[in-house]
C-alpha positions as CSV (number, residue, x, y, z in Angstrom):
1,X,17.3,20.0,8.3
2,X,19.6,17.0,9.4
3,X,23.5,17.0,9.5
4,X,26.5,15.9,11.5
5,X,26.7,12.4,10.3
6,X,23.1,11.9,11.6
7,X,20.6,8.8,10.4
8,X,17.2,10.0,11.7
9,X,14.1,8.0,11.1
10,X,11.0,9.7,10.1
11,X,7.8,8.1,10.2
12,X,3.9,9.1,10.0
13,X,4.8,12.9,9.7
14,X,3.5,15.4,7.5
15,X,5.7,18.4,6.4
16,X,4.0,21.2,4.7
17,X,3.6,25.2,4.2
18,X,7.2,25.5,4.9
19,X,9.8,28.0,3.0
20,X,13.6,28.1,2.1
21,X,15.5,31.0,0.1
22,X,17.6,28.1,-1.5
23,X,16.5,24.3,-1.3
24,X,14.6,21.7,0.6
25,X,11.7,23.4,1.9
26,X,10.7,20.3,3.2
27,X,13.5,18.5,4.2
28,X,16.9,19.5,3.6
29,X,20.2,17.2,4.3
30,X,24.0,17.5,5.2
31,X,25.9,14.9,6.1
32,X,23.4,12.8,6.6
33,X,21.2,10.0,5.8
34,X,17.4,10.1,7.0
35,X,14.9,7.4,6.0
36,X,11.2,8.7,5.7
37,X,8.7,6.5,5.9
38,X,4.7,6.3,5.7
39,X,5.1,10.5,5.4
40,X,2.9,13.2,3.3
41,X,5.6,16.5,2.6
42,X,3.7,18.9,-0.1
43,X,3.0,22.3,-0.7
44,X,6.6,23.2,0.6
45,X,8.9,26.0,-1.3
46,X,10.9,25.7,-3.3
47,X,11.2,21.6,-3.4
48,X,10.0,19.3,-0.3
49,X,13.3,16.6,-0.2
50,X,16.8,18.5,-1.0
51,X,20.5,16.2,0.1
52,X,23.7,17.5,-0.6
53,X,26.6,15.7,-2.0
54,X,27.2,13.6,1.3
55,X,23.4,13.2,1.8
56,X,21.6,10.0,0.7
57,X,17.7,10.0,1.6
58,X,15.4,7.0,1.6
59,X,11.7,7.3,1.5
60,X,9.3,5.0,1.1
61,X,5.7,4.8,1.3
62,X,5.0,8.6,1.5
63,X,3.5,11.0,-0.5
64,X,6.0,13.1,-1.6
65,X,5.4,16.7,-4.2
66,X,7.4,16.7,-7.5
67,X,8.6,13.2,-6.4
68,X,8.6,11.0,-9.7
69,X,11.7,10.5,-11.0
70,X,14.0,11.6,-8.2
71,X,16.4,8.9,-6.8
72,X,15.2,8.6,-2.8
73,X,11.7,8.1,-4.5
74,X,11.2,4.6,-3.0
75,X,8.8,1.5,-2.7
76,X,5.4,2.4,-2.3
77,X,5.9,6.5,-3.0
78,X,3.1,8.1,-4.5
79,X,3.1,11.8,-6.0
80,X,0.0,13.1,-5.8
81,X,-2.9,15.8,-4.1
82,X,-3.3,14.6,-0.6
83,X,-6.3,16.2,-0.5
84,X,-6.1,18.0,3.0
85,X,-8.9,19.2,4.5
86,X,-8.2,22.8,4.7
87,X,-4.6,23.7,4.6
88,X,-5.3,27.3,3.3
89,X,-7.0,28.7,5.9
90,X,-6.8,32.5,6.0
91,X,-6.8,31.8,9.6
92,X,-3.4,29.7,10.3
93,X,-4.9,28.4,13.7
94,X,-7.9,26.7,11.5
95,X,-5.6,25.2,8.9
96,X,-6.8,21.6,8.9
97,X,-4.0,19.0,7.4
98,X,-5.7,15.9,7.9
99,X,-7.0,14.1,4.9
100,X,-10.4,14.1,3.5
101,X,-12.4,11.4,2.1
102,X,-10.7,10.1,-1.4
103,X,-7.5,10.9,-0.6
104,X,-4.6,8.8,-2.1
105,X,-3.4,8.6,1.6
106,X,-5.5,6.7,3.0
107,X,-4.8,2.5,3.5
108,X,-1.9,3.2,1.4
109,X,1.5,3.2,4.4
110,X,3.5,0.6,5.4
111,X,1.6,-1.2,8.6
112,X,5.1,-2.7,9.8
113,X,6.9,0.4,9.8
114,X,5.0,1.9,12.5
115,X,7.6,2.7,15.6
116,X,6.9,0.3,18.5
117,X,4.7,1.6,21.2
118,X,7.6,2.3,23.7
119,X,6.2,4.3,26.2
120,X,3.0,2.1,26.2
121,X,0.8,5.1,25.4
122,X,-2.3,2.7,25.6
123,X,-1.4,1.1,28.9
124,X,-2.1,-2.4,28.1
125,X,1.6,-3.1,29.1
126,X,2.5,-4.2,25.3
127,X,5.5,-2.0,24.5
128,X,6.2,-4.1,21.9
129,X,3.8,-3.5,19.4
130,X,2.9,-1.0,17.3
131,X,1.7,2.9,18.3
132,X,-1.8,2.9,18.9
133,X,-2.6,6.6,17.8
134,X,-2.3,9.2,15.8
135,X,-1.2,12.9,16.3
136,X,-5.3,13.1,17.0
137,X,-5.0,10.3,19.9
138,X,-7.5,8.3,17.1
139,X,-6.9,4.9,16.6
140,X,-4.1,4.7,14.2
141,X,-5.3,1.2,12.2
142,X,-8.6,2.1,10.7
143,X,-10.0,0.5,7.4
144,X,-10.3,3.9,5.6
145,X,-11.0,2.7,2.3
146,X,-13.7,0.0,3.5
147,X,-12.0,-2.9,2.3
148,X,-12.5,-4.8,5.2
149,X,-8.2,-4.3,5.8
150,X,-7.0,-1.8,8.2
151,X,-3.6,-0.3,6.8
152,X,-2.0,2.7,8.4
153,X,-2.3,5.8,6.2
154,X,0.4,8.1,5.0
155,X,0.6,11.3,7.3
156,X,0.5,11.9,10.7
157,X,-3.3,11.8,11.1
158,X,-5.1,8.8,10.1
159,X,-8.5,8.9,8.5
160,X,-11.0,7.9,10.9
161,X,-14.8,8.3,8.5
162,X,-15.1,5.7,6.1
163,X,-17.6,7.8,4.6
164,X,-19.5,10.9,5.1
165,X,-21.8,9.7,8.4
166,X,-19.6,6.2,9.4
167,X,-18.0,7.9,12.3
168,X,-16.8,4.5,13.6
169,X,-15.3,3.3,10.8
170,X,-17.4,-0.2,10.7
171,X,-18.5,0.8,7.0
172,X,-21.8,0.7,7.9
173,X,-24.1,3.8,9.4
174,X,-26.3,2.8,11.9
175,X,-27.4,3.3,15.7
176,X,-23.7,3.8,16.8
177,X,-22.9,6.6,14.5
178,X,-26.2,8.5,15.4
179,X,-24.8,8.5,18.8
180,X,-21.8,9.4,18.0
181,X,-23.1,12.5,16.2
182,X,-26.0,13.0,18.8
183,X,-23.2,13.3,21.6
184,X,-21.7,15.9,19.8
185,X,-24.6,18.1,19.2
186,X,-25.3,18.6,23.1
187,X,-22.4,18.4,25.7
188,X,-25.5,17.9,28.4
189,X,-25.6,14.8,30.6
190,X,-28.9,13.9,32.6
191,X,-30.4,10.3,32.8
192,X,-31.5,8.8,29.8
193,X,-32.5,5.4,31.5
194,X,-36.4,5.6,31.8
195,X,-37.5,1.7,30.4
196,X,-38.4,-0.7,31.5
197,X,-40.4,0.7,34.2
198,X,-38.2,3.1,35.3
199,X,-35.0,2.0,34.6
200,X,-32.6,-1.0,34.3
201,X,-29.2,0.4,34.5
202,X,-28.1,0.4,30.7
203,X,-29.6,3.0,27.8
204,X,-30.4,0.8,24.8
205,X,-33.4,-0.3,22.9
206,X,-36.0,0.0,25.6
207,X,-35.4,3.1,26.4
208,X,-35.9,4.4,22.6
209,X,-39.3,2.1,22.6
210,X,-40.2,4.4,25.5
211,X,-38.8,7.5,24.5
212,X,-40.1,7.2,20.7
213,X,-43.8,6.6,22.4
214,X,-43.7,9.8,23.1
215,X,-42.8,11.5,20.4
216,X,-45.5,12.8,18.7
217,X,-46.6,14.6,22.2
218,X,-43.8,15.6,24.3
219,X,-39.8,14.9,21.9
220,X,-38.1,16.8,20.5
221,X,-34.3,16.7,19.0
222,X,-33.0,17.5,21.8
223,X,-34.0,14.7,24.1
224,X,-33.2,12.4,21.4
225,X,-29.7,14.1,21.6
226,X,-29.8,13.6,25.6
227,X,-30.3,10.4,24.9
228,X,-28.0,8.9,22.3
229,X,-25.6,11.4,24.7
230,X,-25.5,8.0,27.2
231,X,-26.1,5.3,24.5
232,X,-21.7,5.0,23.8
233,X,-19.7,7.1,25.5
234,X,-17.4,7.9,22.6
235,X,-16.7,10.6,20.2
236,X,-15.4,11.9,16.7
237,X,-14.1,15.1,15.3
238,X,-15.5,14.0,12.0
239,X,-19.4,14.5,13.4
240,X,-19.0,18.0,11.7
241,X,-20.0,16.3,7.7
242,X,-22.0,19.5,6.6
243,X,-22.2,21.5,4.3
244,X,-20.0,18.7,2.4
245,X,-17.5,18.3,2.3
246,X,-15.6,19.7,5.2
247,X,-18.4,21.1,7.7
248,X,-19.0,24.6,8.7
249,X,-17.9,24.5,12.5
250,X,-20.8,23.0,14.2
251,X,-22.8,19.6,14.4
252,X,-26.3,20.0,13.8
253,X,-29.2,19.3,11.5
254,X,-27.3,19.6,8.5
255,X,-24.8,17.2,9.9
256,X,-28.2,15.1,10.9
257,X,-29.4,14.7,7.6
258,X,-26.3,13.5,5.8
259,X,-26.1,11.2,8.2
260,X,-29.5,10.3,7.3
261,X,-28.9,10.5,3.7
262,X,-26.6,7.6,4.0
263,X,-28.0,5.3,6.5
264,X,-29.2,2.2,4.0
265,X,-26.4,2.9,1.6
266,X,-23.9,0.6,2.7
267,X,-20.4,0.8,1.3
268,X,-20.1,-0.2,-2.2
């Protein structure tokens, strides 16, 4: 709720599951005049945007329940399923509101209403340009929909998987992603550096020559896991693919095997 003469900006948030006895489950205004931008408010009771008679609401570029038709529903406002990943989790501390692959959220926000990066959360000393992140602390400008355009999405958690195994969002599955997903599936660090001869202080393609001569004799999964572990230092929350569409909790063969499944498919 907003009142007392107040103009609040809203931007990149995402209301949802909330209740009122009377109105504006989502957002409910008096005496005032918030603008809502780049937001996703559904699945709240009894209606998500409610203003009284001094209340004038702007939205724009959000996906908004029960929207069409209403007069605050602005440019770029769409009014359909967000498709979250799991908002009805019997378990309310597992109810997962980010957006899943094919939502109508994703690449579809206003870029240039993102706030300006103030605090300078990425500490490049540019407090000028637009926040970096998301709620997750992902990068907030990822091509979700492939197009080769990175647009900001609607919500307050940007959609970081391009597709079911492209856990960098380069719309392509390769080496990078398998690490990505093999540094997930053991949290074990021990030194992976073992070619040429020993060692040359980086992991990369000598090392799997060396490590997949061995294979048929001494590797298994894990050690390929230990090593991808060191290949890029980096991570995902979306390494959890299987069973499809959502995951079941943990990253393993399943996970392996869609990723797999998808490595010479490209994007089309």
């Amino acid at each position: 709720m907003s009142n007392d003469n107040s103009s609040p900006t809203v931007t990149n948030c995402t209301f949802t599951g909330n209740t009122s006895k009377t109105h504006g489950g989502g957002i409910y205004n008096y005496y005032s005049s918030p603008t809502v931008t780049n937001c996703i408010l559904w699945g709240d009771e009894p209606n998500e945007i409610c203003d009284d008679a001094t209340s004038t609401t702007t939205v724009s570029y959000s996906d908004v329940e029960g929207g069409t038709g209403q007069s605050w529903f602005g440019t770029g406002c769409i009014n359909a399923d967000p498709l979250f990943v799991d908002p009805c989790n019997p378990d309310p501390n597992l109810r997962n509101f980010r957006v899943s692959p094919g939502s109508p959220c994703i690449d579809a926000a206003d870029s240039n209403s993102v706030p300006a990066d103030t605090v300078d959360l990425d500490n490049d000393g540019n407090t000028a340009e637009p926040i970096p992140y998301d709620l997750d602390g992902h990068p907030r400008f990822v091509d979700g929909d492939c197009n080769y355009t990175a647009i900001v999405d609607m919500g307050a958690f940007e959609f970081s998987c391009s597709y079911f195994g492209d856990f960098d969002s380069d719309c392509d599955i390769d080496f990078a992603d398998f690490a990505i997903l093999a540094k997930q599936w053991q949290l074990v660090r021990l030194s992976s550096d073992f070619g040429p001869d020993g060692g040359d202080g980086i992991v990369n393609f000598l090392d799997w020559a060396t490590l997949a001569s061995g294979w048929q004799d001494t590797t298994d999964i894990e050690d390929v896991a230990v090593f991808a572990d060191q290949w890029l230092l980096c991570g995902a929350y979306c390494a959890d693919i299987a069973p499809a569409p959502y995951g079941d909790g943990v990253v393993n063969m399943l996970d392996f095997a869609i990723l797999a499944e998808n490595w010479f498919l490209g994007v089309e």
